[in-house]
C-alpha positions, 0 to 999 in steps of 0.5 A: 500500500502506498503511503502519501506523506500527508498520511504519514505526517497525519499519523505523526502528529495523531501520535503526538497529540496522544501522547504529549510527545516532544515536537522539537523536530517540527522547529527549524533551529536555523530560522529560530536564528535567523529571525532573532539576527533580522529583527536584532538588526541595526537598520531595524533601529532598535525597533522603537514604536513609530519609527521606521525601523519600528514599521520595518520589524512589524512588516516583517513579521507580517511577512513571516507569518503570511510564508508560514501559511499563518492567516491574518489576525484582523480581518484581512490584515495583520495589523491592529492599529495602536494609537500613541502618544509620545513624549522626549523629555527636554534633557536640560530640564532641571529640578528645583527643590526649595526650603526654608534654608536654600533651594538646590537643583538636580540634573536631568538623567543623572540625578532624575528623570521625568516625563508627563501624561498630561500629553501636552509640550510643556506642563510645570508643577509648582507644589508641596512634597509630602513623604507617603511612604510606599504608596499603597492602598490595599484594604487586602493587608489592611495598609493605607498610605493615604491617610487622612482627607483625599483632599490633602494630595490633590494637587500635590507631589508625593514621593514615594518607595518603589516596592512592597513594605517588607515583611516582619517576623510578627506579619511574615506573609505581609504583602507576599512576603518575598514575593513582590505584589502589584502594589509594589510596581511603579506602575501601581504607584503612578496609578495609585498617586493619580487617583488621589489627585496628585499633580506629580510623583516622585519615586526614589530609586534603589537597584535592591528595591527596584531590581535592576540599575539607575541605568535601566532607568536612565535608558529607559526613561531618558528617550521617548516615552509612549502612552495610549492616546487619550479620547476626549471622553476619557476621564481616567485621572492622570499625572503631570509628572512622573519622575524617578530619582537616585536615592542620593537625590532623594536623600539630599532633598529631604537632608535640607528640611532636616528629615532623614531617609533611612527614618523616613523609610523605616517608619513607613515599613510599619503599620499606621504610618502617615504621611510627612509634609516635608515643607519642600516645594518642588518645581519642575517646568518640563517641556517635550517633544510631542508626536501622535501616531499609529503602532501596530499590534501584529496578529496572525491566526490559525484555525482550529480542528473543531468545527464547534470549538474553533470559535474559541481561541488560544493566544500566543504573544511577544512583544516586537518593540524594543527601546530604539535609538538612545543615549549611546554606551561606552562604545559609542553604540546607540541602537538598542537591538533587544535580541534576548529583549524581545527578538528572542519571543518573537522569534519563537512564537513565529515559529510556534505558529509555523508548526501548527500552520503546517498540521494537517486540519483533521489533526490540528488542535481543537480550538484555534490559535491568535498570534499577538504581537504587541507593540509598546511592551517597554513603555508599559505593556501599551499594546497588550493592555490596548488589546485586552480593553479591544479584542480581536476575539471575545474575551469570553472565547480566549481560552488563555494567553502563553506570553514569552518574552525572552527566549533562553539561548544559553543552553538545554536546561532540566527545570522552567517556570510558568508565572501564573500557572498557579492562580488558575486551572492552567496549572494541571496543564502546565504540570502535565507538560512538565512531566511528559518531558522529565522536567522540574516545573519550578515556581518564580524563581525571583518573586521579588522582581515582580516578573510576573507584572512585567509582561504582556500576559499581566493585561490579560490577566487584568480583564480576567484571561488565564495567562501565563508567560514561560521562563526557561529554569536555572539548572543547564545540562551540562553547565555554561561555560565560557562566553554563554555563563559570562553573558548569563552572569552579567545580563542583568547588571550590563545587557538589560536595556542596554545597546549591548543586548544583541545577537551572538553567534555562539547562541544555541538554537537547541535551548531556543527550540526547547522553549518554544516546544514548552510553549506550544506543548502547553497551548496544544492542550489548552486547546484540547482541553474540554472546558476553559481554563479559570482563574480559581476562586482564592485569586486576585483575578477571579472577579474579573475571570467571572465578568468576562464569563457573565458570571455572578 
């Protein structure tokens, strides 16, 4: 009997899917590569939102997904139009802080940085600091920041610790304990601060509490900063500025109204602290760039096996912007490439929608696959959380998100991470992937970094979507040595966000193959599995799980 390939591969693949085995062989290590060399390139220019570099790396992943069979995600397009606000802080601004004895001056990117979301070329702020500790209000721990009339922060700045208060022996547990909870991000503090009426905030930087360098924040903050465009009926509260400062400048500002930041900070890591009027008054005139434009998110689709279940879809994301062009290094280098950050995704979830768009449909799984794309991860998950509040599909019909963004090319390892796998029924899935492959399903590895709220998984979380996004382990087999160990050692203190984040030959397309594996092995049986995962009913995100189902 003559056996077609098509027959062949079909039975390939039936057996696959029965038995959770590996599907390492569908990648193609070589274009896993490739990919990543192309979107690192220099004349992709850092792959900025609304830049020319920027369209050329989302056109070229349009391109990508059309050659592997991938069908538009938005109709007949690929794209999903994000529209931007961007804003480059003037980098002669300066800060002025005033007190009964003298006034002292900090500098732009070397002591502070700011930017605003008023949206406007020029804002100036010209108000009383007040001391508010870590800036929390959560009625969960029972803390409250904020005390006292909401009348006494309006139109205030406030300064304010990044992180969680730590926990005590007494409270142990406390916000989390080692993990740090979504109160403790930046992100929480300017919402939180915006909500009470402050005109800016201040938030005082250390590498311990904020988990990486002044130097993230410099490159980082010290370029174009992007937002969501406002509607003219939006009425979400908003800050005229926001600002980062060395904790050395923080220490100075309040040394000159007599206070100390080792007290300060002490007394707000207790229960029943209030805020402190320092008797400061800060002054900040900040003029910026100002442009509006359109960045897309790109989105591609393959359609499930199932006729009844193939309305229901599984979403693969990446982010494919990176930080652009910027301040240049010691090197001279001003194009922040991002391979690891986030090439290293993209790469992986093309591949991952290559594999499924090659399956035969008889045998493909049940439910389809969305592929996402967002824009503007780096300037606050802009393009996942645009996505999130204008589905393409019906968040009711989102079976759940497996977000990767940064790929390990290091080496094969024995163990890997799947942040937010516990709040949710994806935790069976993700266990059962685990150990059909013999390895360690291990929990944060660095809870106290907050991973968890730094990708484009955590808005799909927000609006109640079980996600999770995929961090490779720390056990490599064998051990890195040489260039691949020196690189891993240092990535955090020299490569994050740095122009030196870029493609290296020695990178090795075996570990890349077996993270993306992981990734599409869980989204399979997502698909397959007989009723939608959720959010369980102990976690944070289960209210919202049950609005997008139409539950009460």
């Amino acid at each position: 009997m003559r056996v077609t390939s098509s027959v062949l591969l079909a039975c390939i693949f039936t057996v696959s899917l029965a038995f959770g085995q590996d599907r390492s062989t569908s990648f193609d290590g070589a274009r896993l590569l490739e990919r990543v060399k192309r979107l690192s390139a220099d004349d992709f220019e850092g792959r900025g939102p609304g830049t020319d570099g920027g369209k050329r790396a989302a056109q070229y992943i349009a391109d990508e997904m059309k050659a592997a069979g991938v069908k538009p995600g938005n109709g007949k397009i690929y794209f999903q139009n994000v529209k931007l606000v961007g804003v480059k802080a003037d980098p002669n601004t300066s800060l002025e802080v005033s007190g009964a004895a003298r006034t002292s001056y900090y500098k732009f990117a070397d002591e502070f940085v700011a930017t605003t979301s008023a949206q406007t070329a020029e804002v100036s702020v010209d108000s009383e600091l007040i001391f508010v500790g870590y800036g929390i209000n959560a009625p969960l721990y029972n803390w409250n920041d904020y005390s006292g009339s909401p009348d006494n922060y309006k139109g205030k700045i406030v300064m304010i610790l990044v992180n969680d208060p730590p926990a005590t022996e007494g409270e142990p547990n406390l916000f989390g304990g080692k993990v740090l909870t979504y109160y403790g991000r930046w992100t929480y503090k300017f919402e939180e601060a915006a909500r009470r009426g402050a005109a800016g905030v201040i938030l005082v930087h250390t590498t311990e509490s904020a988990g990486y360098g002044w130097n993230v924040v410099r490159t980082s903050n010290g370029n174009w900063r992007y937002e969501i465009a406002r509607t003219a009926d939006d009425t979400t509260p908003f800050l005229k500025f926001k600002s980062w400062v060395t904790f050395d400048a923080a220490r100075k500002m309040l040394a000159s109204a007599n206070l100390s930041i080792k007290d300060l900070t002490a007394a707000a890591q207790r229960r029943g602290f209030k805020p402190v009027k320092t008797g400061l008054k800060v002054r900040l005139d900040l003029k910026s760039e100002i442009k509006t434009f359109d960045s897309p998110n790109v989105v591609g689709t393959v359609e499930g096996g199932d006729k009844k279940l193939k309305s229901e879809y599984v979403i693969y994301s990446a982010h494919w912007d990176h930080l652009g062009i910027g301040e240049p290094d010691a090197r001279g280098d001003k194009i922040y490439n991002g391979a690891y950050d986030n090439a290293s995704g993209v790469a992986a979830v093309i591949g991952i929608a290559e594999v499924l768009a090659k399956m035969p449909k008889k045998i493909r799984p049940k439910r389809s696959s969305l592929f996402l794309f967002p824009t503007a991860e780096e300037q606050g998950l802009l393009g996942a959380e645009y996505y999130s509040h204008n589905p393409l599909v019906p968040l009711a019909k989102t079976a759940g998100n497996v977000n990767i963004d940064g790929v390990n090319f290091y080496g094969k390892v024995s163990d890997f991470s799947a942040l937010g796998a516990e709040r949710s029924t994806m935790e069976t899935i993700v266990n059962e992937v685990a150990k059909e492959r013999g390895l360690a399903l291990k929990g944060d590895l660095l809870p106290e970094q907050g991973y968890f709220f730094r990708s484009d998984h955590f808005p799909f979380a927000k609006v109640g979507v079980p996600a999770i996004s995929l961090r490779y382990g720390e056990i490599f087999v064998p051990p890195l040595t040489g260039e691949a160990a020196a690189f891993k050692r240092d990535y955090q203190a020299k490569h994050y966000h740095q122009p030196s984040d870029e493609y290296r030959d020695w990178w090795d397309s075996s570990a890349m193959i077996q993270n993306a594996e992981l990734g599409l092995a869980i989204g399979i049986k997502l698909a397959n599995t007989t009723s939608l995962p959720r959010y369980k009913d102990t976690d944070e995100f289960a209210a919202a799980d049950k609005k997008r189902m139409g539950v009460k």
